[in-house]
N, C-alpha and C positions, 0 to 999 in steps of 0.2 A: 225635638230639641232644636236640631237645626230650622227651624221653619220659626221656631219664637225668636231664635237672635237675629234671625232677618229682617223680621219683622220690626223688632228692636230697631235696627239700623235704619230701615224706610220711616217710622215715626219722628227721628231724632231730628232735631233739629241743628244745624251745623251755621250758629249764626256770624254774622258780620256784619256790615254797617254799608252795604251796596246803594249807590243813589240811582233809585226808579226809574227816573227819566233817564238817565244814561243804557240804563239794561233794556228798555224801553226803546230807544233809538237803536241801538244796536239791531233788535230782533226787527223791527220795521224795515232795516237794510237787507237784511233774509228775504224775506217778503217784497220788498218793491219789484224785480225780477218779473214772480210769475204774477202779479196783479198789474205790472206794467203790460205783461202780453195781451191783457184782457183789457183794457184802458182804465182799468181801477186806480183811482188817488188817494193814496193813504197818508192823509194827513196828519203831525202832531201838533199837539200844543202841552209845554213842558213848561211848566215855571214855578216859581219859589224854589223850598227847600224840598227835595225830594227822596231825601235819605231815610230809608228804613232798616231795623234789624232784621233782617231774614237770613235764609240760606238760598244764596246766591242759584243756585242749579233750581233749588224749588220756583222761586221765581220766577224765573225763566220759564219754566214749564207753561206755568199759569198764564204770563203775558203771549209765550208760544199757543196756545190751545185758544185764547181769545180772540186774538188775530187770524188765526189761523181759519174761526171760524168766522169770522167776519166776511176774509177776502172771500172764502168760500161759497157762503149764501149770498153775498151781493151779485147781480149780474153785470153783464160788461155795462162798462160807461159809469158805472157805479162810483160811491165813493163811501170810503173809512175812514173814520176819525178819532181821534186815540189822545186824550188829551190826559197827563200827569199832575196834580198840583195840591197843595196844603188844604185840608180839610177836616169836616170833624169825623168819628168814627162811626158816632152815633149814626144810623141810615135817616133818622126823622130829622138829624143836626139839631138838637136840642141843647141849649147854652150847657154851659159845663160837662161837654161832651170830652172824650180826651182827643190832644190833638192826631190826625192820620193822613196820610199819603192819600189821594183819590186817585185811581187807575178807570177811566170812563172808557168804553170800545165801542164805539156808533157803527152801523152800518146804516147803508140804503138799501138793504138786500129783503127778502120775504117776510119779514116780520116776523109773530108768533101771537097767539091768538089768545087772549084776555084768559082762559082757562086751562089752558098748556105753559104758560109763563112761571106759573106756580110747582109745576111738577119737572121742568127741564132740567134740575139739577138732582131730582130722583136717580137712582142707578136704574138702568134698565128702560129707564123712559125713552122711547121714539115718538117724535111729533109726526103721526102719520097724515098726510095730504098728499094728493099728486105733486105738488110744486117742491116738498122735501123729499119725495123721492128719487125727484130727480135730480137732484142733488148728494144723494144719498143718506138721507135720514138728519135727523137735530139733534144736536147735546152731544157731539163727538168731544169726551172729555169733561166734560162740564162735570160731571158727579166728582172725580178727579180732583178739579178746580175747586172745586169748592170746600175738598177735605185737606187740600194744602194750601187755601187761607184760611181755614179757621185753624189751622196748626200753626199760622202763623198771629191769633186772637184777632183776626180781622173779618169783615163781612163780604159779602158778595151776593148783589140779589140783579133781577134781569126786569128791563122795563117793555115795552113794544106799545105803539096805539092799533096795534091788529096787524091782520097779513097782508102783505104787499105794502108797507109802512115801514117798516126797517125796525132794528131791535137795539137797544143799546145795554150792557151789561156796567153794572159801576162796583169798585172793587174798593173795600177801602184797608189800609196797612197801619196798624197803631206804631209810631215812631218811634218809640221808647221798648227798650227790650221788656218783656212780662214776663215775670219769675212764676207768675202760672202756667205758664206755656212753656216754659224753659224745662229739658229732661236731668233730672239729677245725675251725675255719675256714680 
């Protein structure tokens, strides 16, 4: 009984009207620290409207675990790029798509490999190579990430032109709160 109201409580959504690029700059100020120690440059780019309905904390999470892996897998000298801005939801951008938030995470770090790109947001998936190993493994969080944006009716898929190529993840947040999504009291 108690393990179903918890659960309850991690599904719910606790929405509000937080602007992206704000919760976005903030978490990048976390992070410049140990990616400065390494000479990592994490760069933003934040523009237009960037207000979503979400729950603030879930957020967070998602653009923490993105970045997070970003600095991680890039090596020194390296650089991240983390750009916020108005876009459609649809991943193909097909006209009368609805409007959404794009959250884009570039790295210059290892890449991922044309047939592991498909499966890193599997649970349980490790991209095994020497090069992630020594990094300690791919997809920290990422199966996470992925089930708290689509709680929030948005997408999130992972691109790479292979390893040693860098990988960039694109996230996108439908602006408008969805009463699909939304948990009844």
């Amino acid at each position: 009984h108690g393990a179903y109201l918890s659960y309850g409580v991690e599904t719910a959504i606790d929405r509000s009207a937080p602007s992206l690029g704000e919760l976005v700059a903030n978490e990048i100020a976390t992070f410049q620290p140990q990616a400065g120690r390494r000479g990592i440059a994490i760069q933003l780019d934040s523009r237009g409207d960037t207000v979503v309905f979400g729950d603030r904390r879930k957020l967070r999470q998602i653009v923490s675990s993105l970045i997070s892996n970003a600095v991680k897998f890039t090596p020194d000298q390296g650089r991240v790029g983390v750009a916020v801005r108005p876009g459609p939801l649809d991943p193909a951008g097909n006209n009368g798509s609805p409007p959404a938030v794009q959250l884009v995470v570039s790295d210059s770090g290892i890449g991922i490999s044309r047939d592991q790109v498909a499966k890193i947001f599997e649970p349980f998936f490790q991209v095994d190579s020497s090069s992630t190993r020594a990094f300690g493994g791919l997809g920290l969080g990422l199966p996470l990430v992925k089930s708290l944006v689509e709680m929030h009716g948005g997408t999130v898929d992972a691109r790479s032109a292979g390893l040693d190529r860098g990988a960039e993840f694109i996230v996108r947040f439908p602006i408008a709160a969805s009463d699909s999504h939304e948990e009844r009291a």
